[in-house]
Backbone bond lengths (Angstrom), bond angles and torsions (degrees), N, CA, C in turn:
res aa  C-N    CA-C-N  psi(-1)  N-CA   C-N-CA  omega(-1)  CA-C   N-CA-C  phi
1 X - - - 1.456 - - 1.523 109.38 -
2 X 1.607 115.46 162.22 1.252 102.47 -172.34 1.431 103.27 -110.78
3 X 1.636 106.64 140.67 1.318 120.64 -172.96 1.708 113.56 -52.84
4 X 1.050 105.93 155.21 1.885 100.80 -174.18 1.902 83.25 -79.56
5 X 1.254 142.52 -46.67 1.006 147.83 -135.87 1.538 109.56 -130.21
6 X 1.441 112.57 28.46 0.966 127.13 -157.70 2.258 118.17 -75.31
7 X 1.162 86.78 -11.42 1.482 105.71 158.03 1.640 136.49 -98.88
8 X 1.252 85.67 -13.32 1.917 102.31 -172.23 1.700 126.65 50.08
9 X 1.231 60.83 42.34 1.611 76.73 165.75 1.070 127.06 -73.00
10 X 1.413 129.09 -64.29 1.354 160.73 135.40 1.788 126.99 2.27
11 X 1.371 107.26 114.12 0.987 104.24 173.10 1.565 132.58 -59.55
12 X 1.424 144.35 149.45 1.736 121.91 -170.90 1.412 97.74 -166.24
13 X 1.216 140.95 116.11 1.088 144.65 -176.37 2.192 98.76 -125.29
14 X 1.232 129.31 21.70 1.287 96.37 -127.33 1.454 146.32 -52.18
15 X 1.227 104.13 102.82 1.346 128.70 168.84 1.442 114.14 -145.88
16 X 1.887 104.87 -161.49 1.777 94.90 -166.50 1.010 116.10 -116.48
17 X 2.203 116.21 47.59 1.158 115.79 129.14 1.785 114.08 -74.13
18 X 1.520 101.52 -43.75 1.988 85.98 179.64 1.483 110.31 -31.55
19 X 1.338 107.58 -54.39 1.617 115.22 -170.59 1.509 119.45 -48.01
20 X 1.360 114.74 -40.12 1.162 117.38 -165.66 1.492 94.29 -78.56
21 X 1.702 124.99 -47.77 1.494 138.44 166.63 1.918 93.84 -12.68
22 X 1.335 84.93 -55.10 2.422 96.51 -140.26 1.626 82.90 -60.51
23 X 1.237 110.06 -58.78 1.613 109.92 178.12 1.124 131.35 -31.70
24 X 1.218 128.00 -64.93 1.108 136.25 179.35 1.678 119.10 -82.76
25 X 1.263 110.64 -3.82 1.688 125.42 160.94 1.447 101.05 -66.68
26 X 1.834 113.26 -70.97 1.488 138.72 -170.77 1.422 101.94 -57.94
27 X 1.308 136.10 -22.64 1.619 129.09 173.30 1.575 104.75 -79.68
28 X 1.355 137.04 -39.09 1.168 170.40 101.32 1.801 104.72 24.40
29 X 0.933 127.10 -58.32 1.643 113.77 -126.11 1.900 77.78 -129.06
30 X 1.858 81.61 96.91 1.960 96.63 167.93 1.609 61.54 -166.76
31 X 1.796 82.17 173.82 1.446 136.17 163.35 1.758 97.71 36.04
32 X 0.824 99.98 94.25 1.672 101.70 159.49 1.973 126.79 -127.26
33 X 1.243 80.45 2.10 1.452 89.29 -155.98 1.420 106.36 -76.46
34 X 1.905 126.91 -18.02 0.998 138.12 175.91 1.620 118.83 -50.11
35 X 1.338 108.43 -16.38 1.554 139.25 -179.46 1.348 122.89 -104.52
36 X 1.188 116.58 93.00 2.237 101.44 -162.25 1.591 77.26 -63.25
37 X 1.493 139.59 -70.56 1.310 96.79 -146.99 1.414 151.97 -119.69
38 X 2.170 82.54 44.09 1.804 105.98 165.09 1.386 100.29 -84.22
39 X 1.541 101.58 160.65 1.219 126.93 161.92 1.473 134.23 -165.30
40 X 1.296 126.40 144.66 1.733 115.38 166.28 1.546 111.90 27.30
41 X 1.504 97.01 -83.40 1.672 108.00 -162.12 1.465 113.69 -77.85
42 X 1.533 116.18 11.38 1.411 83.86 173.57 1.662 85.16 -117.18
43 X 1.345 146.20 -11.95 0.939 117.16 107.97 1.612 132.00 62.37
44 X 1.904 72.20 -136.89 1.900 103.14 178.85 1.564 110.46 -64.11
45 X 1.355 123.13 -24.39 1.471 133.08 -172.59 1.454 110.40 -91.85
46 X 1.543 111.02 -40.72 1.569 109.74 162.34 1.597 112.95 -52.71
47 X 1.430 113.08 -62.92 1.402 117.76 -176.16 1.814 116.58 -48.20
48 X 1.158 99.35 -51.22 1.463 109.56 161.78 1.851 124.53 -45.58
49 X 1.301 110.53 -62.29 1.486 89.24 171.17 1.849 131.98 -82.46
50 X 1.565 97.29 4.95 1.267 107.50 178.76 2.111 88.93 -77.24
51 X 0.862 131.28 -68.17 1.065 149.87 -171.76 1.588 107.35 -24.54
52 X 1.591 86.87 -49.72 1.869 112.88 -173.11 1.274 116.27 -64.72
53 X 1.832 104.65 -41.77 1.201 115.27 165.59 1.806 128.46 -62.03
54 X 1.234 105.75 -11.69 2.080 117.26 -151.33 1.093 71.24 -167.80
55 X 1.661 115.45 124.43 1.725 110.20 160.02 2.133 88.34 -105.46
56 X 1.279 117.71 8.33 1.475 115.84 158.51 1.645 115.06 -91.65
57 X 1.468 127.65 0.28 1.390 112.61 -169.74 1.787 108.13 -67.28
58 X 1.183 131.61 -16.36 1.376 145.72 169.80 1.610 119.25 -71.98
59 X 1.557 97.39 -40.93 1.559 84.46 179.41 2.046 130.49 -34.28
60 X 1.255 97.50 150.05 1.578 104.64 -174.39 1.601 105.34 -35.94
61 X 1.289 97.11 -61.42 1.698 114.82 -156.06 1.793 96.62 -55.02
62 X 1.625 123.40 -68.53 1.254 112.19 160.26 1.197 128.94 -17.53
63 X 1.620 116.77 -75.11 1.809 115.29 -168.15 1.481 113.22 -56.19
64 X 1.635 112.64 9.59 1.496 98.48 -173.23 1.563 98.67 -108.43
65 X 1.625 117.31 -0.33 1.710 119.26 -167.83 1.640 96.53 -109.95
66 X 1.273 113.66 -5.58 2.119 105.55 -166.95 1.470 89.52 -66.64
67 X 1.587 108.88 138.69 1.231 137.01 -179.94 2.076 83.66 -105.48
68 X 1.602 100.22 170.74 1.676 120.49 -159.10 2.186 81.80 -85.12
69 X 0.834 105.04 -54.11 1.646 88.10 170.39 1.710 138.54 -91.88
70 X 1.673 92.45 10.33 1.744 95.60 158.63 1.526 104.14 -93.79
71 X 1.545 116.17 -22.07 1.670 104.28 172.03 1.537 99.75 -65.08
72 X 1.391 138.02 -62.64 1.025 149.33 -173.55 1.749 107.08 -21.01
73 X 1.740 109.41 -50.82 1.020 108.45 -144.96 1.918 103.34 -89.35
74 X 1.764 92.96 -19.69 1.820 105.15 173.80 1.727 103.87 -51.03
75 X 1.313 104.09 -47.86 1.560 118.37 -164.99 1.673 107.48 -81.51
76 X 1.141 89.34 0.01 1.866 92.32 177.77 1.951 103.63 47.47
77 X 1.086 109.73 28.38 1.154 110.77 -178.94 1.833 120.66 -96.12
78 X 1.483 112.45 136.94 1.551 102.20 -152.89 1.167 122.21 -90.68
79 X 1.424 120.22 5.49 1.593 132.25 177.21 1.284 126.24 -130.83
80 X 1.215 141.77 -169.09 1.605 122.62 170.48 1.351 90.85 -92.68
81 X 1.482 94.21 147.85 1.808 124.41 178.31 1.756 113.11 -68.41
82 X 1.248 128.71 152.51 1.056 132.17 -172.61 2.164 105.60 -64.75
83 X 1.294 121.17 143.01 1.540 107.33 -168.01 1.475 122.33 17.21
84 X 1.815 103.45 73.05 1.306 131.20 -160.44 1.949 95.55 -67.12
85 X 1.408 86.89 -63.18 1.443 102.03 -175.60 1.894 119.08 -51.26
86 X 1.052 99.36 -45.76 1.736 105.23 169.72 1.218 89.89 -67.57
87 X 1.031 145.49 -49.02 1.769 120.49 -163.13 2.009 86.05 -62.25
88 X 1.117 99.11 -54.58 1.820 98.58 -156.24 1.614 91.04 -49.54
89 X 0.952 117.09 -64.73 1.994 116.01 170.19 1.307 101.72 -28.52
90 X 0.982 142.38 -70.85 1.343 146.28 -147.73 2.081 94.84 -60.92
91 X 1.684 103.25 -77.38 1.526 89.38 173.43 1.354 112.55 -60.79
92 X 0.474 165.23 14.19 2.174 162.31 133.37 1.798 81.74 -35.26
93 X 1.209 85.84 -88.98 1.979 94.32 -155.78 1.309 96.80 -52.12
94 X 1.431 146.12 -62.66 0.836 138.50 157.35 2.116 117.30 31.12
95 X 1.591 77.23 -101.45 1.184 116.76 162.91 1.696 130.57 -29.26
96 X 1.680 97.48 -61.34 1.561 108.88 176.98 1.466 100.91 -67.06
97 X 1.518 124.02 -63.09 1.130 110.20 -176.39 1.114 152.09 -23.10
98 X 1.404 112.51 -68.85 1.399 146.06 143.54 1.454 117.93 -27.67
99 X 1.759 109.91 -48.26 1.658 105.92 174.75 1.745 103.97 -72.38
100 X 1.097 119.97 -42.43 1.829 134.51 165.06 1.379 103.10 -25.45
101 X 1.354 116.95 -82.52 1.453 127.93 -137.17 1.251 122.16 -115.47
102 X 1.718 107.39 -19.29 1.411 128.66 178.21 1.488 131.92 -128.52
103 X 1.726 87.01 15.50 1.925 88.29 -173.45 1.255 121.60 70.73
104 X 1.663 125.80 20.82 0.615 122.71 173.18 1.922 118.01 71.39
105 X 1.167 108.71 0.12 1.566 101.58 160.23 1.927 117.79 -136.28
106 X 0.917 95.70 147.59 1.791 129.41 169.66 1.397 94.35 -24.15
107 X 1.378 107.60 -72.76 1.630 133.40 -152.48 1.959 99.36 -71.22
108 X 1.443 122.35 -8.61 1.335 127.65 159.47 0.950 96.40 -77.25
109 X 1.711 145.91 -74.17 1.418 132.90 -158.22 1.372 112.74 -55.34
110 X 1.262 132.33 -45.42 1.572 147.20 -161.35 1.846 94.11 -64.78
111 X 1.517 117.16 -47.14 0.921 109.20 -169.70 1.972 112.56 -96.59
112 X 1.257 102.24 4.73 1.545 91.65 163.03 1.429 102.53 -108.39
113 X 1.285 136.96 28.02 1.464 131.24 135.01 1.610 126.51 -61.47
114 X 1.032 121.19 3.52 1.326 122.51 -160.62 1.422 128.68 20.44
115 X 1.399 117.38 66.92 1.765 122.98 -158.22 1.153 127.50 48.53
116 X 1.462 128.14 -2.22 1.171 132.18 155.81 1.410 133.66 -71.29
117 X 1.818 114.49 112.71 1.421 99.42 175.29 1.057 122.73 -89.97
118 X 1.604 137.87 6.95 1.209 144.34 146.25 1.447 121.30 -47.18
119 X 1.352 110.59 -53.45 1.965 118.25 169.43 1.543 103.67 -78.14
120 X 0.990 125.87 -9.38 1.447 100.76 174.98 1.775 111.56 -105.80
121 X 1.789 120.67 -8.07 1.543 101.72 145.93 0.846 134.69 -62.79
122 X 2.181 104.41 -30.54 1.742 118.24 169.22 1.712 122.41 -31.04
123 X 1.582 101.76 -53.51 1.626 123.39 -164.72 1.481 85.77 -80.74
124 X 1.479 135.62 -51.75 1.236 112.83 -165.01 1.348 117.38 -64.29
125 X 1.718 134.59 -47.08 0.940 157.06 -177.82 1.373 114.21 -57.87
126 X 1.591 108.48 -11.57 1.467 101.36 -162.61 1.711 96.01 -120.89
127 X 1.723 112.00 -13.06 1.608 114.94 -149.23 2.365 84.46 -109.25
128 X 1.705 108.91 -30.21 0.905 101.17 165.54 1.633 120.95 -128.80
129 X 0.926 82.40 135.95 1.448 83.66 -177.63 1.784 123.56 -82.70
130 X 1.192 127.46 -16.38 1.516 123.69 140.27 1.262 126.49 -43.44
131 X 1.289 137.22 -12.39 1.167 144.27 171.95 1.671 128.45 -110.22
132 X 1.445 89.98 28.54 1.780 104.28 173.97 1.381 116.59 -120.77
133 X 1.363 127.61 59.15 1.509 137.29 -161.20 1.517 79.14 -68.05
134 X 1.512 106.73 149.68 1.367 107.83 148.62 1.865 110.21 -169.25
135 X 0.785 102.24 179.13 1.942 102.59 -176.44 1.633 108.60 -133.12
136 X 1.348 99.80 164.18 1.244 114.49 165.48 1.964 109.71 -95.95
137 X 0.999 127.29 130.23 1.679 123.40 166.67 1.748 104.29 -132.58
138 X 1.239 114.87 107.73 1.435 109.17 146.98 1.650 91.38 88.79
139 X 1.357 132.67 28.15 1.441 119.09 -159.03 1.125 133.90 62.43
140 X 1.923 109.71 7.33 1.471 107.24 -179.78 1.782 97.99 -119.71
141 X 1.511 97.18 149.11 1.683 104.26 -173.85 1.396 89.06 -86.60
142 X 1.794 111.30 126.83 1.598 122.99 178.51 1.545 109.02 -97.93
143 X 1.470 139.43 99.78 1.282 146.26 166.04 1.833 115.66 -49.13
144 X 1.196 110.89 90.74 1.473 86.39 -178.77 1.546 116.89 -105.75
145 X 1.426 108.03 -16.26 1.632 111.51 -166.54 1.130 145.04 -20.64
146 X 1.350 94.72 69.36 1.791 144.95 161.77 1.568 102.00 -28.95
147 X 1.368 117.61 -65.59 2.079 79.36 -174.29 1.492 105.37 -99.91
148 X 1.326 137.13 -2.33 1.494 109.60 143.64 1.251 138.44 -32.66
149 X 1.217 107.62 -54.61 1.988 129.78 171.38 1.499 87.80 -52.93
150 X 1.507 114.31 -46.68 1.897 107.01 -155.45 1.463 95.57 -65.20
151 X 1.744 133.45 -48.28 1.091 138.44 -168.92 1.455 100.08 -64.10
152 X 1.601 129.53 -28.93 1.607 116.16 -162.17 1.800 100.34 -78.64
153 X 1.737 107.80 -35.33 1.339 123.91 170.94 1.271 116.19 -55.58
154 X 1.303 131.67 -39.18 1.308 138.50 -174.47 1.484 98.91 -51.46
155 X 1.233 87.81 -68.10 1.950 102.94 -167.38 1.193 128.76 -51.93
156 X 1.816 103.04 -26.35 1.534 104.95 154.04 1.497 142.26 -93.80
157 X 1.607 88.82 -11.55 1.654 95.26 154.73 1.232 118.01 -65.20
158 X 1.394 120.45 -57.16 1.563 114.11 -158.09 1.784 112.82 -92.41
159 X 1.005 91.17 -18.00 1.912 99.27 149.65 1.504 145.53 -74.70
160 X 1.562 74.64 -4.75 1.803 90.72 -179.39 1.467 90.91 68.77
161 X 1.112 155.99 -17.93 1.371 141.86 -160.07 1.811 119.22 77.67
162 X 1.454 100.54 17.40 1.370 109.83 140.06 1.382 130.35 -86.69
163 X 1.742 120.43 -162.23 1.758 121.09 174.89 1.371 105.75 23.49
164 X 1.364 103.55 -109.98 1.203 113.05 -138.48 1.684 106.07 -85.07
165 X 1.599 106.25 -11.61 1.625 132.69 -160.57 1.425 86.75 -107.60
166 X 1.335 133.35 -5.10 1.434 105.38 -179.99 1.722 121.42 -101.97
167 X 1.619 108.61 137.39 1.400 113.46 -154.28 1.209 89.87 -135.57
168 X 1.581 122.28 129.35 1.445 121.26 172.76 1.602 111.62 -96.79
169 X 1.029 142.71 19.22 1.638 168.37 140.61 1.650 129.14 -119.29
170 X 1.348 94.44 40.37 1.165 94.38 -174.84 1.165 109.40 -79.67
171 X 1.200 130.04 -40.32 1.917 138.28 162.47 1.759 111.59 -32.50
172 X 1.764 113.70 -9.31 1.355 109.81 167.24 1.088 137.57 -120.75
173 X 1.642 90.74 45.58 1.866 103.57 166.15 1.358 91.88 -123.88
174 X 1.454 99.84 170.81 1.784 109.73 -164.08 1.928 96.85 -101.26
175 X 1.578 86.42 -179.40 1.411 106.25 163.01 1.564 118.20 -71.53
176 X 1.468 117.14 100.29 1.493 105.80 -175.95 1.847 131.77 -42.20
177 X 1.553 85.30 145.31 1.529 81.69 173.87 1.324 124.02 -95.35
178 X 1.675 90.93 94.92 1.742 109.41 -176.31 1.275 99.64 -97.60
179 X 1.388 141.84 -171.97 1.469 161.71 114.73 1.704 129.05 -61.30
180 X 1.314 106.07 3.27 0.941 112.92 162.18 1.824 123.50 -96.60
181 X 1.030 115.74 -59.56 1.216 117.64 152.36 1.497 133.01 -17.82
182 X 1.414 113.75 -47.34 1.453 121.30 166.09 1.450 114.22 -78.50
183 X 1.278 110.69 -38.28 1.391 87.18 -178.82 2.002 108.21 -103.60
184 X 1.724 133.10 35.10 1.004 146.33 112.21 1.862 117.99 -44.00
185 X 1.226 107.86 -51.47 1.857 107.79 -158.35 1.451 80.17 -82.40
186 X 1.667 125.68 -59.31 1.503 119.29 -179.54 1.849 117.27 -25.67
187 X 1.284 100.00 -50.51 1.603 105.78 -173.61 1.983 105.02 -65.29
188 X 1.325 101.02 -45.27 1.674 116.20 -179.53 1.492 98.77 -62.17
189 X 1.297 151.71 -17.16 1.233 132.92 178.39 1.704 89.21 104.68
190 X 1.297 146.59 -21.03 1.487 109.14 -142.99 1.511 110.54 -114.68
191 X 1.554 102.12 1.74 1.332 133.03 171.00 1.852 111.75 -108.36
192 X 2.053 108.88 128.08 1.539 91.20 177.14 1.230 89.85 -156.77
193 X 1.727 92.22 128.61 1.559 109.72 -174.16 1.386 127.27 -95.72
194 X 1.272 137.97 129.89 1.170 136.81 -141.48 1.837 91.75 -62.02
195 X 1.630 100.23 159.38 1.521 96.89 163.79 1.455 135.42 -42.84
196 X 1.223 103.53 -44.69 1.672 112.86 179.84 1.388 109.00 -77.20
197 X 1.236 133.47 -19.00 1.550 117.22 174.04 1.770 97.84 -95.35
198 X 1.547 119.40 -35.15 1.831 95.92 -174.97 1.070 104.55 -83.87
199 X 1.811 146.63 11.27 1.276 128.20 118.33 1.532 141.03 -60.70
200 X 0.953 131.03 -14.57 1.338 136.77 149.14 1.029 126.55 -79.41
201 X 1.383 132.21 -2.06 1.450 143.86 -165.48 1.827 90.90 -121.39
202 X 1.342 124.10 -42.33 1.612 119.38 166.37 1.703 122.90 -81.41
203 X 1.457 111.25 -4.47 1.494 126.88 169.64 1.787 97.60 -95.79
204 X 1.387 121.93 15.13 1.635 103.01 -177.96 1.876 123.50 42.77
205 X 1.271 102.42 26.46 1.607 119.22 171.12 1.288 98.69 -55.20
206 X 1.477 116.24 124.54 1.636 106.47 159.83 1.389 107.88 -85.04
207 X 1.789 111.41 142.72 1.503 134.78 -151.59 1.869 82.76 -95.17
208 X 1.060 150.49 141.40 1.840 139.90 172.99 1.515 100.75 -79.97
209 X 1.000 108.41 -179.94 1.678 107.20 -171.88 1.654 91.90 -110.40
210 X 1.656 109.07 137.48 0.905 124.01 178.49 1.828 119.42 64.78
211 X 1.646 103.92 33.53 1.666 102.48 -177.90 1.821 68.57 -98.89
212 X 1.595 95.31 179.64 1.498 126.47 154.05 1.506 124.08 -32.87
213 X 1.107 126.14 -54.20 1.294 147.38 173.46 1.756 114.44 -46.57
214 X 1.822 95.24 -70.79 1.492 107.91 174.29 1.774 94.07 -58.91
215 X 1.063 127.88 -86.32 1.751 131.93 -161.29 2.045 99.91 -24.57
216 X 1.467 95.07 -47.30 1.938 103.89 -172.19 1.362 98.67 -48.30
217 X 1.952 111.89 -68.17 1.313 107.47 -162.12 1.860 115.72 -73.27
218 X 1.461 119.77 -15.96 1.393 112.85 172.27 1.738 100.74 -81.14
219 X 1.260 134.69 -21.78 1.812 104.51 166.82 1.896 127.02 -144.32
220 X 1.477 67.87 36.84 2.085 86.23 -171.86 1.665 85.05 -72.79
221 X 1.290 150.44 -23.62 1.570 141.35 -143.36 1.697 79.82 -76.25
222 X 1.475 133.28 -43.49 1.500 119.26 -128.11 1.159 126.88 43.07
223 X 1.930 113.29 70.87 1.131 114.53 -171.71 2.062 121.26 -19.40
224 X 1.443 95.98 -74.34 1.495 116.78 173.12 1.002 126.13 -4.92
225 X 1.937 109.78 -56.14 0.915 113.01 -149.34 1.933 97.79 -111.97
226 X 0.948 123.51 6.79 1.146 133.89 165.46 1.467 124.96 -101.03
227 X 1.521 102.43 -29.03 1.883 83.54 149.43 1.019 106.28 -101.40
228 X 1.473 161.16 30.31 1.381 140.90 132.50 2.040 114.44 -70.10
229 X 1.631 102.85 -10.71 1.324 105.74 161.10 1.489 113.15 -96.77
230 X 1.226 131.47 -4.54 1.445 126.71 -178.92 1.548 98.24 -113.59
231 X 1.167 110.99 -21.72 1.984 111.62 166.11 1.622 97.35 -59.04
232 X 1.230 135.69 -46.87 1.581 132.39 -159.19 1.583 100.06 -95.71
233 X 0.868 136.73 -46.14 1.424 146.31 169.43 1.787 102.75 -40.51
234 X 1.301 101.67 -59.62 1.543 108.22 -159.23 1.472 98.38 -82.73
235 X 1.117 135.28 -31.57 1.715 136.78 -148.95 1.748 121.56 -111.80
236 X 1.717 90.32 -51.50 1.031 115.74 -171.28 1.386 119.96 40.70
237 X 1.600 124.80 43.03 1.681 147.06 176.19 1.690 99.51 -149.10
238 X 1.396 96.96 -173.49 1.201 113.20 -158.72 1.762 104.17 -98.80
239 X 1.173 117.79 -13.09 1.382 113.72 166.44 1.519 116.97 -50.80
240 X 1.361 97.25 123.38 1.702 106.26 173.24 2.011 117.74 -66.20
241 X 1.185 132.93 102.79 1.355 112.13 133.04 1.064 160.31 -90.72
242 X 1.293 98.24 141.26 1.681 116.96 -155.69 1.777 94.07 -57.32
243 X 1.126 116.77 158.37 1.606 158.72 -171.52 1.801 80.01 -73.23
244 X 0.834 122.74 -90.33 1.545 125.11 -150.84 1.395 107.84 -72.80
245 X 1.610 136.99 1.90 0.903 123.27 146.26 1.384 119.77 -99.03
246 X 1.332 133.68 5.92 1.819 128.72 150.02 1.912 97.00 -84.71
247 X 1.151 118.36 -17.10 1.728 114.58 160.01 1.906 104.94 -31.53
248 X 1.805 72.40 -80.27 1.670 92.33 -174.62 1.750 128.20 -69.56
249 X 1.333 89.10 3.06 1.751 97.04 172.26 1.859 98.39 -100.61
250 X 1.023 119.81 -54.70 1.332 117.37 164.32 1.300 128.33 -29.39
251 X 1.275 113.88 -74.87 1.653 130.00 156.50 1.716 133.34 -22.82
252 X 1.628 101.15 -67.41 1.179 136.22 159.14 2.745 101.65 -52.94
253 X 1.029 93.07 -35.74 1.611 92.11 176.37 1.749 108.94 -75.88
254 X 1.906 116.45 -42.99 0.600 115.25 171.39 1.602 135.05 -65.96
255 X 1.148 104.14 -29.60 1.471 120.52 174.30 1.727 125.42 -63.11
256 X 1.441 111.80 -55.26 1.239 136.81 166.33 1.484 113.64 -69.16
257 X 1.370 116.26 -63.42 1.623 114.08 -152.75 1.635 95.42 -108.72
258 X 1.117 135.85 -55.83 1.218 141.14 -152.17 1.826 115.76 -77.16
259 X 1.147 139.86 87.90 1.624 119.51 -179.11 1.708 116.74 -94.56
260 X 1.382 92.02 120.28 1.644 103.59 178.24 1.587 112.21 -80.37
């Protein structure tokens, strides 16, 4: 199976600094691509040795003072970051929230979910409001909140799906709506994009956020119904797999084997 942390990147103490870590990674972790050469891991690995260095650089009261080049400087990163300032927004609220409603830590929200990772995107989605992506398609309002799910996933990867990782519905959050994922199943055959989008997608066309196109490729897969085809493919028994570990088999394919 593939390790949730299978690069070590990742910060892990377990306790509820990791937690506070996953949080403020998962508020964190969009749009990089404006940068050929940020990504993910420098990231989760920046955040991580800032952490290592200051096990206070997270505290509430902090994430509400980071200026666009004290984030810069956690990430040891040498230019301004792609929507520098929304990230700096993002830890602001972050921060207030959490000092508001949770004492100022992560590991309060996680644990007034009561093992549910369904109520605890509820509380996230509802306590911050950076973490409610959603679209319009066709006159219908599309819910996708992609790194909430990523933060509920986090916690059960790197918890093993104990403490703080343990979720008794965790099998009812989906496969996030990343862009990676589609164009992983795209490469596997089990995903196929009309002519006019896998020419604009091989011309490096930027897709706008929230046209037709972006909304298609974040939930045309039908999560559901594509791991109940990669549950039979991969298993061929009656054991259920969970959604967020064909996440991390997907991901983990793209990273290693697959080049986009």
């Amino acid at each position: 199976m593939i390790e949730w942390d299978y690069e070590g990147i990742h910060y892990f103490d377990n306790g509820p600094l990791t937690v506070q870590y996953l949080f403020v990674l998962d508020a964190l972790n969009f749009c990089f691509w404006p940068d050929k050469d940020l990504n993910y891991d420098h990231l989760a690995k920046g955040l991580k040795e800032a952490l290592l260095n200051d096990h206070s650089t997270f505290d509430a009261d902090r994430l509400q003072k980071y200026t666009g080049p004290q984030l810069r400087e956690l990430l040891k990163w040498p230019r301004s970051l792609p929507l520098e300032e929304e990230r700096v927004r993002l830890l602001h609220e972050v921060g207030f929230e959490l000092e508001r409603s949770f004492e100022g830590k992560a590991s309060k929200l996680v644990e007034s979910c009561g093992k549910s990772a369904v109520k605890l995107i509820a509380l996230v989605t509802r306590h911050f409001p950076g973490f409610r992506d959603h679209s319009m398609y066709k006159g219908h309002q599309v819910f996708l909140y992609k790194r909430a799910q990523i933060f509920a996933a986090d916690l059960w990867g790197a918890f093993k799906g104990q403490g703080y990782g343990e979720f008794n519905d965790i099998g009812s959050i989906t496969i996030f709506a990343d862009y990676i994922v589609p164009a992983v199943l795209q490469q596997l055959g089990v995903l196929k994009y009309s002519p006019t989008l896998a020419n604009a997608i091989q011309a490096s066309s930027e897709i706008g956020a929230g046209t037709k196109e972006e909304v298609e490729l974040c939930c045309s897969i039908y999560f559901i119904m594509v791991s109940q085809v990669l549950n039979d493919l991969l298993l061929h028994s009656y054991l259920e797999v969970l959604v967020n570990i064909i996440e991390c088999f997907l991901i983990s394919a793209n990273g290693l084997h697959l080049k986009f």
